[in-house]
N, CA, C and O atoms as a GROMACS GRO file, in nm:
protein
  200
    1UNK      N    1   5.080  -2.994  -9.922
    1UNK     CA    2   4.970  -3.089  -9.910
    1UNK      C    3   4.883  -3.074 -10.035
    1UNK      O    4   4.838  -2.970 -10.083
    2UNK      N    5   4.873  -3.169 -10.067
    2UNK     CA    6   4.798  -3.193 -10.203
    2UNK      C    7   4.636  -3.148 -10.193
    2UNK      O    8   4.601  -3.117 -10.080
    3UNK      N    9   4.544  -3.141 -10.288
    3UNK     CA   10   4.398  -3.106 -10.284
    3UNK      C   11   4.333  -3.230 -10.182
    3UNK      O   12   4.278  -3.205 -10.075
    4UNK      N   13   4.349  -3.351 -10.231
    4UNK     CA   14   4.257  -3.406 -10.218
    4UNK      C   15   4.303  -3.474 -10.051
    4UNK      O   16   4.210  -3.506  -9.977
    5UNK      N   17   4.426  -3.489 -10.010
    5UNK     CA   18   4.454  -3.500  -9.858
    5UNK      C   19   4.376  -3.386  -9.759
    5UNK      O   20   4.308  -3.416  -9.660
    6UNK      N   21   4.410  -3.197  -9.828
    6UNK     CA   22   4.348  -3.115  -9.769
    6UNK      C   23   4.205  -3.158  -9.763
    6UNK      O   24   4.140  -3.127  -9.663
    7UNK      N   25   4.146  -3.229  -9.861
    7UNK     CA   26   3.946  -3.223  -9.835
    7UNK      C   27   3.956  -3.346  -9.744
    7UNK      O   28   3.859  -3.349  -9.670
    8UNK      N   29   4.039  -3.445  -9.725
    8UNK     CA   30   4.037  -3.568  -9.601
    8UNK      C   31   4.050  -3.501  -9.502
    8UNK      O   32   3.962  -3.507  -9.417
    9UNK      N   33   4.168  -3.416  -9.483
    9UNK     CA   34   4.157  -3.366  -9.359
    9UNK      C   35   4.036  -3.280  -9.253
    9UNK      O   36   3.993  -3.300  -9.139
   10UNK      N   37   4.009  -3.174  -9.362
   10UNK     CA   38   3.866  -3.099  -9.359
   10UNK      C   39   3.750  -3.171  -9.317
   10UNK      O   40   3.666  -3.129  -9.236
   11UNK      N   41   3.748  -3.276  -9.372
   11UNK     CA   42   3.615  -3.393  -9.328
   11UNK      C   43   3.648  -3.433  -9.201
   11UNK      O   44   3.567  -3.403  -9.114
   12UNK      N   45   3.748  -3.494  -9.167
   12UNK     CA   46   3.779  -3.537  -9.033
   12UNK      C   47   3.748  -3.402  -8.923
   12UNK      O   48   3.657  -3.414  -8.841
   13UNK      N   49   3.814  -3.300  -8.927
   13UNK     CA   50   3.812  -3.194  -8.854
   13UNK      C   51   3.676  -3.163  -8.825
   13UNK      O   52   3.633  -3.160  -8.710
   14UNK      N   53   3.580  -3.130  -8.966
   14UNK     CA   54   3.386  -3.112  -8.976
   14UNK      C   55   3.357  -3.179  -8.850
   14UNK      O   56   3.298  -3.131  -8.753
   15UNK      N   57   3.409  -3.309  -8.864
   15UNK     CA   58   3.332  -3.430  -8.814
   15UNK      C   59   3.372  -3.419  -8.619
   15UNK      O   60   3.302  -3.441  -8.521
   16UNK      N   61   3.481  -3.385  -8.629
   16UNK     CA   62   3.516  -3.397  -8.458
   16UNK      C   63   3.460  -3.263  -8.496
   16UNK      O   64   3.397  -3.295  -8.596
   17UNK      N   65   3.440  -3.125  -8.481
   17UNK     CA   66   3.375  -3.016  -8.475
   17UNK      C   67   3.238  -3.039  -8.399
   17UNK      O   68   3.196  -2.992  -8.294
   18UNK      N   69   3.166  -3.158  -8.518
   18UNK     CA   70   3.008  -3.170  -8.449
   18UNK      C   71   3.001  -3.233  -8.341
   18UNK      O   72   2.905  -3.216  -8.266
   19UNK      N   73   3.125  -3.339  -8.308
   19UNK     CA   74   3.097  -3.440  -8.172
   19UNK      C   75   3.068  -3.340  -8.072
   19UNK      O   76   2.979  -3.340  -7.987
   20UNK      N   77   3.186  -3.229  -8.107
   20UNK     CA   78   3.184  -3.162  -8.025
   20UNK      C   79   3.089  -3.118  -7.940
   20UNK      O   80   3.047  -3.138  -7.826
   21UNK      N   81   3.063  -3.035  -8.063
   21UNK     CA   82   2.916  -2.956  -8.055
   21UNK      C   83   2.817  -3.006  -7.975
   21UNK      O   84   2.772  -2.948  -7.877
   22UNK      N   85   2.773  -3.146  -8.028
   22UNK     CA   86   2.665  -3.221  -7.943
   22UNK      C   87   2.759  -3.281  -7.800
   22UNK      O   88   2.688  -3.322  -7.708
   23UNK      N   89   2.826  -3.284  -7.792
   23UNK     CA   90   2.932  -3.298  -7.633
   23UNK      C   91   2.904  -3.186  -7.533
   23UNK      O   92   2.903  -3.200  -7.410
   24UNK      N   93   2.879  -3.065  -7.603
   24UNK     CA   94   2.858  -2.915  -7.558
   24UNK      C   95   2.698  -2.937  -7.506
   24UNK      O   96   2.671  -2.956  -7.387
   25UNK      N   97   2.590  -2.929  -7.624
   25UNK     CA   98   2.500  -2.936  -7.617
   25UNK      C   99   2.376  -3.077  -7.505
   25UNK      O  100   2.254  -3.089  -7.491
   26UNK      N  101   2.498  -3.151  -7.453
   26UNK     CA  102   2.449  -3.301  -7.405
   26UNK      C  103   2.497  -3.270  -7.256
   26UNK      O  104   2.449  -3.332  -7.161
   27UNK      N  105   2.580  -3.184  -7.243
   27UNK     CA  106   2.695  -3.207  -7.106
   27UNK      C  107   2.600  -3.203  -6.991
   27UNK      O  108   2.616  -3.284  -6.900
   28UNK      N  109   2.470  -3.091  -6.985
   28UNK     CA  110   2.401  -3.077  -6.907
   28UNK      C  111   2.336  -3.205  -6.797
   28UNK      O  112   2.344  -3.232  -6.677
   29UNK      N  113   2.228  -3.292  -6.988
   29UNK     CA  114   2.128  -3.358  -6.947
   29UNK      C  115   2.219  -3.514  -6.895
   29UNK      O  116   2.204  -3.590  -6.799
   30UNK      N  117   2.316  -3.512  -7.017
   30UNK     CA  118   2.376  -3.688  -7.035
   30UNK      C  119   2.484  -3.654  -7.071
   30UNK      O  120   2.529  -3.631  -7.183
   31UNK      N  121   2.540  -3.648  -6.944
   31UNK     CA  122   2.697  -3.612  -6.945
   31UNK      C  123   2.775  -3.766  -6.996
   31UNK      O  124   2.879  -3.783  -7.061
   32UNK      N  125   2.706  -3.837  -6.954
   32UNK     CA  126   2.757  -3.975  -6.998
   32UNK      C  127   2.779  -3.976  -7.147
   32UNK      O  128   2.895  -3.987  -7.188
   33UNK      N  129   2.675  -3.966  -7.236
   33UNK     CA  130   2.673  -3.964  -7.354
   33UNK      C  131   2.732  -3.811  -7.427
   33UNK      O  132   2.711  -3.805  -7.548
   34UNK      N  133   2.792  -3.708  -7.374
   34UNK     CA  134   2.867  -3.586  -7.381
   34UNK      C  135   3.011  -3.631  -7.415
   34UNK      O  136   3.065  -3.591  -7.518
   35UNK      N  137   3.100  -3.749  -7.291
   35UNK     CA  138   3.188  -3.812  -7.273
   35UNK      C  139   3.213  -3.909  -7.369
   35UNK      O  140   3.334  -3.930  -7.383
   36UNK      N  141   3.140  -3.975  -7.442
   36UNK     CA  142   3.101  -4.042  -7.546
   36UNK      C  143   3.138  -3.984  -7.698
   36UNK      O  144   3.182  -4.050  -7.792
   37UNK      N  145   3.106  -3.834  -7.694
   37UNK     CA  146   3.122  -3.757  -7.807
   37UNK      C  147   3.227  -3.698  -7.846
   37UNK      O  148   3.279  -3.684  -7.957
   38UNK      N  149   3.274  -3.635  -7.651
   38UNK     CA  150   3.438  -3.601  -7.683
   38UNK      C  151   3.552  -3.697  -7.678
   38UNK      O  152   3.672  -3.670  -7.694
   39UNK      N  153   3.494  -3.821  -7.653
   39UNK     CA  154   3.620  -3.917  -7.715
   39UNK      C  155   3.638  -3.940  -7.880
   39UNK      O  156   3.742  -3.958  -7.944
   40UNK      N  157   3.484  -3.933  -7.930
   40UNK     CA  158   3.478  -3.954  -8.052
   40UNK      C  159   3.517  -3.828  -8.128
   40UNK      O  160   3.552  -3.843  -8.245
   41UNK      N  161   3.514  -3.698  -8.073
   41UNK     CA  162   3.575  -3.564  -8.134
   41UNK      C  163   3.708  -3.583  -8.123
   41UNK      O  164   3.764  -3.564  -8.231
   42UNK      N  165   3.808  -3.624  -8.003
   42UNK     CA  166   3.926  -3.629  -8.006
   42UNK      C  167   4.001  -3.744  -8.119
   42UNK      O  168   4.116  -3.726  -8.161
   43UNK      N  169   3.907  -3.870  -8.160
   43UNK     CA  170   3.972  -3.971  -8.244
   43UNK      C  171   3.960  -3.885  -8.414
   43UNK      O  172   4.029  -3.846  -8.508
   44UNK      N  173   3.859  -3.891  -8.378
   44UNK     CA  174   3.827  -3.778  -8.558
   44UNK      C  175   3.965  -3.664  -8.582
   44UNK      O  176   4.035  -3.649  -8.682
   45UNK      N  177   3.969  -3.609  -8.478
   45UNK     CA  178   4.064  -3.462  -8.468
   45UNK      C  179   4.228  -3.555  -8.509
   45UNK      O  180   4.305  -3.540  -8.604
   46UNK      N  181   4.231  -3.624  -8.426
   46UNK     CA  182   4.353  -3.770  -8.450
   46UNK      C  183   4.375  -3.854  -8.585
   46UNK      O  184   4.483  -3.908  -8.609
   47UNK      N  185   4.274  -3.859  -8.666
   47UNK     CA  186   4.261  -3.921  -8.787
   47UNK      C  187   4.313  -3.811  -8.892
   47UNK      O  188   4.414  -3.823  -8.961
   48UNK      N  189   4.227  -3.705  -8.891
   48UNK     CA  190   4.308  -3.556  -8.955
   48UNK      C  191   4.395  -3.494  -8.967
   48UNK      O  192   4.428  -3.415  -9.056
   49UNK      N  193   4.494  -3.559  -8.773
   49UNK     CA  194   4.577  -3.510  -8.788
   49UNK      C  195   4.714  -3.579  -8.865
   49UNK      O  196   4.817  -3.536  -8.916
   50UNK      N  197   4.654  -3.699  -8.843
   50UNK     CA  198   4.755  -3.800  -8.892
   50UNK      C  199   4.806  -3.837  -9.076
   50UNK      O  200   4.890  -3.923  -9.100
   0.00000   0.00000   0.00000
């Protein structure tokens, strides 16, 4: 894998990392909007992987 695919991938991965994060951090109050984040962590994680 070339440099500059590895830093695409890395960005994608960052990026579902934080949905995460705030998916983690939300689950409590607004689980609705938690559900929201880990769909958007799983498409990011999907874009990276692809």
């Amino acid at each position: 894998m070339d440099k500059a695919k590895r830093t695409l991938v890395q960005f994608w991965l960052k990026k579902s990392q934080r949905d995460l994060t705030a998916a983690q951090k939300l689950a409590q109050e607004l689980p609705d909007i938690a559900i929201y984040h880990c769909q958007q962590a799983a498409e990011k994680a999907l874009k990276g992987f692809l």
